[in-house]
C-alpha positions in Angstrom: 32.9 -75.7 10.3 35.4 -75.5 12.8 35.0 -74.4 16.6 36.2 -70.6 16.3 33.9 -70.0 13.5 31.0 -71.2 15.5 32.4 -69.1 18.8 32.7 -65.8 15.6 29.0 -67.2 14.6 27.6 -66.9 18.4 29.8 -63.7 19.4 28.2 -62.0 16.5 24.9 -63.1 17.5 24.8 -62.0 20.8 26.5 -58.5 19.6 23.2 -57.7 17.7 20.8 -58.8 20.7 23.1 -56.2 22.4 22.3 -53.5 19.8 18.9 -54.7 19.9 18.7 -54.3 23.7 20.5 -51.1 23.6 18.4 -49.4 20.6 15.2 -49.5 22.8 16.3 -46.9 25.2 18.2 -44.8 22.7 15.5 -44.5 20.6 12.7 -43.6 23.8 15.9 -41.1 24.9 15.6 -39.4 21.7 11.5 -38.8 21.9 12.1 -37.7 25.2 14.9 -35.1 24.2 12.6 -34.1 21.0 9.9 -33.3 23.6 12.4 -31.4 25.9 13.2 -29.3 22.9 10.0 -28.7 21.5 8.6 -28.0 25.6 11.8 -25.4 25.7 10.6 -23.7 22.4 7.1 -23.4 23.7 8.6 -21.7 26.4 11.1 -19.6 24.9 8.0 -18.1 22.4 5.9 -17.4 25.5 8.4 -15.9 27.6 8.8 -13.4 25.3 4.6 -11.6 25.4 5.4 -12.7 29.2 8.3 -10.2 29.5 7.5 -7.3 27.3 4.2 -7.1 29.5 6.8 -7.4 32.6 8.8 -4.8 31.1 5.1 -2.0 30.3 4.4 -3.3 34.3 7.7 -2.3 35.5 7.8 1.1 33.2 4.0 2.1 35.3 5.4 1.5 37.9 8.2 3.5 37.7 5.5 6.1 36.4 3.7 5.8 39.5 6.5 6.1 41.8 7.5 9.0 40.5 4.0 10.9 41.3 4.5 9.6 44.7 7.9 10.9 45.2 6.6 14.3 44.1 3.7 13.8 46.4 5.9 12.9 48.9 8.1 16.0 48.3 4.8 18.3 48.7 3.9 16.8 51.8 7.0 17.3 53.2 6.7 21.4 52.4 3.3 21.1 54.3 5.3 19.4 57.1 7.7 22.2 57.4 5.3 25.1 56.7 2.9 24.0 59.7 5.8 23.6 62.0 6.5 26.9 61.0 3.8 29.0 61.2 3.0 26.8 64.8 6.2 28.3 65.9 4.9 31.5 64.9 1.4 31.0 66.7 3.2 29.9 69.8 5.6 32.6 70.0 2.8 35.3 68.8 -0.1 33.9 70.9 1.2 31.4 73.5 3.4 34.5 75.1 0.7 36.3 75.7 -1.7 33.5 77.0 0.8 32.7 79.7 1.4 35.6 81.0 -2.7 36.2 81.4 -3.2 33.3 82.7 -0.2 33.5 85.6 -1.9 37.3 86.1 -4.9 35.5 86.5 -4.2 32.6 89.0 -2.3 35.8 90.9 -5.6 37.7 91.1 -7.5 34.2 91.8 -5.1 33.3 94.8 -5.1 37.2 96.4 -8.6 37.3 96.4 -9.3 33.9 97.6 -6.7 34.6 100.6 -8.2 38.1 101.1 -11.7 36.0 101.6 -9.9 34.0 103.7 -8.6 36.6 106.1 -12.1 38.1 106.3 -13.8 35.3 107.1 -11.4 34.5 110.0 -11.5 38.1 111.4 -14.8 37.6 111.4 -15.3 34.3 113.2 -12.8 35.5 115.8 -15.0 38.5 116.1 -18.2 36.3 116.7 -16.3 34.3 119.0 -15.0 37.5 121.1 -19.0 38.7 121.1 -20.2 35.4 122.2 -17.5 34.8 125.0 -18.1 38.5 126.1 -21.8 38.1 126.4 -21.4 34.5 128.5 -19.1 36.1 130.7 -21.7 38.6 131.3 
């Protein structure tokens, strides 16, 4: 044997320890992608309960916000009924109510000032008797 068969002999040698080496991790990267696929198929099959349940959720709820737009609606009506008929009461009753009540203060005040005036005229009249009858 000559030298470059020996040099073929060791290149081929160390080409299969390369394979060698280099099969290891292909073969643990295709376990790990068999698991990735059989982890995304779980998935995919329980996504799918997941989301029609999502979708019935979603559909009540829809449901449910549609009662409480019409609820919504009626108490809005209420809203604008009682500011109506308080307009009304206010107009009807608070006119009225007022105008009693400035009547009322009026009457108050006159005959409070009318007391007043009497009860001066008739501490100036005491006074006037009592200075008359000292100067007596």
């Amino acid at each position: 044997m000559h030298a470059g068969a020996i040099a073929a002999l060791i290149a081929a040698g160390a080409f299969v320890l390369l394979v060698l080496l280099l099969a290891i991790p292909l073969l643990k990267l295709g376990k790990t992608l068999d698991e990735a696929t059989l982890a995304i198929r779980k998935t995919h099959e329980g996504a799918t309960p997941l989301l029609s349940g999502a979708q019935t959720t979603v559909a009540n709820v829809n449901s449910q916000l549609d009662q409480v737009e019409g609820i919504t609606r009626s108490v809005g009506s209420i809203t604008d009924n009682a500011a109506a008929l308080t307009s009304i009461v206010s107009a009807t009753v608070g006119s009225p109510l007022i105008k009693v009540a400035a009547f009322s203060y009026g009457v108050r005040s006159t005959v409070r000032k009318r007391q007043d005036a009497h009860a001066l005229t008739e501490a100036r009249t005491s006074r006037r008797s009592a200075r008359s009858g000292r100067s007596s």
